[in-house]
Structure formats: C-alpha cells, structure tokens
PLY file of the C-alpha trace (Angstrom):
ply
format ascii 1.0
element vertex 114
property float x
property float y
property float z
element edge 113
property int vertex1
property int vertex2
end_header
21.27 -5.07 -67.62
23.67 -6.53 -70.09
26.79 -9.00 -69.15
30.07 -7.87 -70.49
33.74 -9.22 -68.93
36.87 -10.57 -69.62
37.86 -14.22 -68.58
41.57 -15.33 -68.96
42.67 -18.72 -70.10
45.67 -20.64 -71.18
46.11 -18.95 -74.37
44.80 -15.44 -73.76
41.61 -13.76 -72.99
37.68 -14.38 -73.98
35.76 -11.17 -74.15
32.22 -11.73 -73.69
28.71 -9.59 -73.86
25.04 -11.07 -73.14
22.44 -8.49 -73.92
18.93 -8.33 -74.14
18.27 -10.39 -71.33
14.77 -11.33 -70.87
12.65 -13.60 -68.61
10.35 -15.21 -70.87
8.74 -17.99 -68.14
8.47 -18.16 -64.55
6.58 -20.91 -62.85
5.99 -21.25 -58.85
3.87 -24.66 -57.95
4.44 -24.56 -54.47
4.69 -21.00 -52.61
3.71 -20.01 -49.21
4.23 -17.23 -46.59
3.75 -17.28 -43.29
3.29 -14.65 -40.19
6.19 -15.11 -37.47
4.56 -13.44 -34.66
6.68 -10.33 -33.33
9.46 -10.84 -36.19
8.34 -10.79 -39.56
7.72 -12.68 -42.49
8.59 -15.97 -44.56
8.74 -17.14 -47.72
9.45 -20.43 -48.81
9.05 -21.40 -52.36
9.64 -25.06 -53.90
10.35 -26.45 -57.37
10.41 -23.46 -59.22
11.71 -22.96 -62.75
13.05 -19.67 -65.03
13.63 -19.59 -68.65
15.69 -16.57 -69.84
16.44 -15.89 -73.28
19.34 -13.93 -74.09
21.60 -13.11 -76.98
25.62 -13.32 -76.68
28.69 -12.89 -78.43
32.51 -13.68 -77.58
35.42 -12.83 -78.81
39.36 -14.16 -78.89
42.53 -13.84 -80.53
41.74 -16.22 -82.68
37.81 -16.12 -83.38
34.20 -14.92 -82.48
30.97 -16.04 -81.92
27.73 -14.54 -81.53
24.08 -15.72 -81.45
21.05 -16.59 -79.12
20.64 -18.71 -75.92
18.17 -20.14 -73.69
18.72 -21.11 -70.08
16.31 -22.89 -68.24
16.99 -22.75 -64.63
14.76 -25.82 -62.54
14.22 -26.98 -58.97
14.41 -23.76 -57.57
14.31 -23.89 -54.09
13.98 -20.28 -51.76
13.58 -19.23 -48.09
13.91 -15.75 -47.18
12.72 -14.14 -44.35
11.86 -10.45 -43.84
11.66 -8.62 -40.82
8.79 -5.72 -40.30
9.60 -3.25 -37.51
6.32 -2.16 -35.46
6.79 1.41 -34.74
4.02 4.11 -34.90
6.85 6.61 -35.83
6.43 5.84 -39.75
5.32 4.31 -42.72
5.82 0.50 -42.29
9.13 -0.79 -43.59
9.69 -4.35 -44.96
13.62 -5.60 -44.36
15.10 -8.49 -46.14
16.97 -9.93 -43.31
18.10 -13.42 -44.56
17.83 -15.68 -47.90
18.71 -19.43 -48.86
18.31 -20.28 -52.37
19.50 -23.53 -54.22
18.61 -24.70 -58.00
19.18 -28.03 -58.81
19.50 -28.14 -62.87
20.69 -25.94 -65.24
20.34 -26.12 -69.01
22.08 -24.06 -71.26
21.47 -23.75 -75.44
23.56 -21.89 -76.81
22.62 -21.24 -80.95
25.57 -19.12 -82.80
26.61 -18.50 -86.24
30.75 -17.98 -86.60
0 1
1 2
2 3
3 4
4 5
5 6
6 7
7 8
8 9
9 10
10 11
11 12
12 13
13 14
14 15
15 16
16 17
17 18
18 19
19 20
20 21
21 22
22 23
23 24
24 25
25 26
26 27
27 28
28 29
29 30
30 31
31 32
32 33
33 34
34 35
35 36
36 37
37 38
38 39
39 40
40 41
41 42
42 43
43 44
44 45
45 46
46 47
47 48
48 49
49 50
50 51
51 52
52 53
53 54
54 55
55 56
56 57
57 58
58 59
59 60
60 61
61 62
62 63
63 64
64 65
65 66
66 67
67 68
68 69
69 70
70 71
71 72
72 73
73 74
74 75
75 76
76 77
77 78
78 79
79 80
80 81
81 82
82 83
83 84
84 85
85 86
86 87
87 88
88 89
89 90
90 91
91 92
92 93
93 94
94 95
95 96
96 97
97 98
98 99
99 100
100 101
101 102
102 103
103 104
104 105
105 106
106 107
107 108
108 109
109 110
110 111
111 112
112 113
C-alpha cells in the first residue's frame, strides 16, 4: 500500500506520498527452523538484505519534489517463534507468538526532479 502523511517542522508542514512500492530483491544466506517439542516452531534468519524501489513526492509551502528511490535494507537479523496448538478438534492452526528483528544498515537514494 502507498505511504501518505503529514510531518510538522519549524516552518510548517511536509506532505509526503510513496507509491508503487515494490520489493525488487530479497536475499536469505543463512535461514533455519527448528521443531520445539510440545510448543511450536522457530525461525531464525541471519544477514539478510531487501531492496525496495519506490517512487515519492513531497510537498511544502515553499516547494515540491517528486521522483524515484531505492532503499536497500542489510544485516537483517529475525527470530520469531510460532506456536502450533495440538488439538484433534480442527484444522491445525499456526500462531505467531513472538518476533525480534534488528537491521543493521540502511541506504537510502533518493533521485528527484524539482
């Protein structure tokens, strides 16, 4: 879904929109899951990256910008563990029950025309 909002700053507000959001690359070198007996399931994945390209525009009192960006998200690191209920009763259910994630760099290129 697209990104639009308000931000206000000393000299009045920034109205901004990113649309057409898309995940061009996803990479996952190191991912594993693993059976906890009688609770669930977890996965832990390390050093992963995202690209996104997206296009954006902003606008002020005094100007606006638009164009398209790339941000390249690295050193993704994610645990999250997910609890599966044992009853006969149903179909089996799958429960996010916690998540840690932390990303380490960030780049952001932002190309615009005023």
């Amino acid at each position: 879904p697209d990104l639009t909002g308000h931000e206000r700053f000393g000299l009045g507000n920034v109205k901004y929109n990113i649309s057409r959001i898309h995940v061009t690359a996803v990479e996952l070198p190191s991912a594993s899951i693993s059976l906890l007996p009688g609770s669930g399931i977890k996965l832990v994945i390390r050093n992963a990256s995202l690209t996104i390209d997206m296009n954006w525009n902003i606008r002020t009192w005094m100007f606006k910008d638009s164009g398209r960006g790339t941000v390249h998200i690295s050193k993704v690191f994610v645990t999250a563990m997910f609890s599966t209920p044992l009853d006969n009763t149903g179909p089996t259910s799958i429960s996010l029950t916690s998540c840690q994630t932390t990303s380490g760099d960030v780049d952001i290129k932002l190309n615009g025309k005023t």
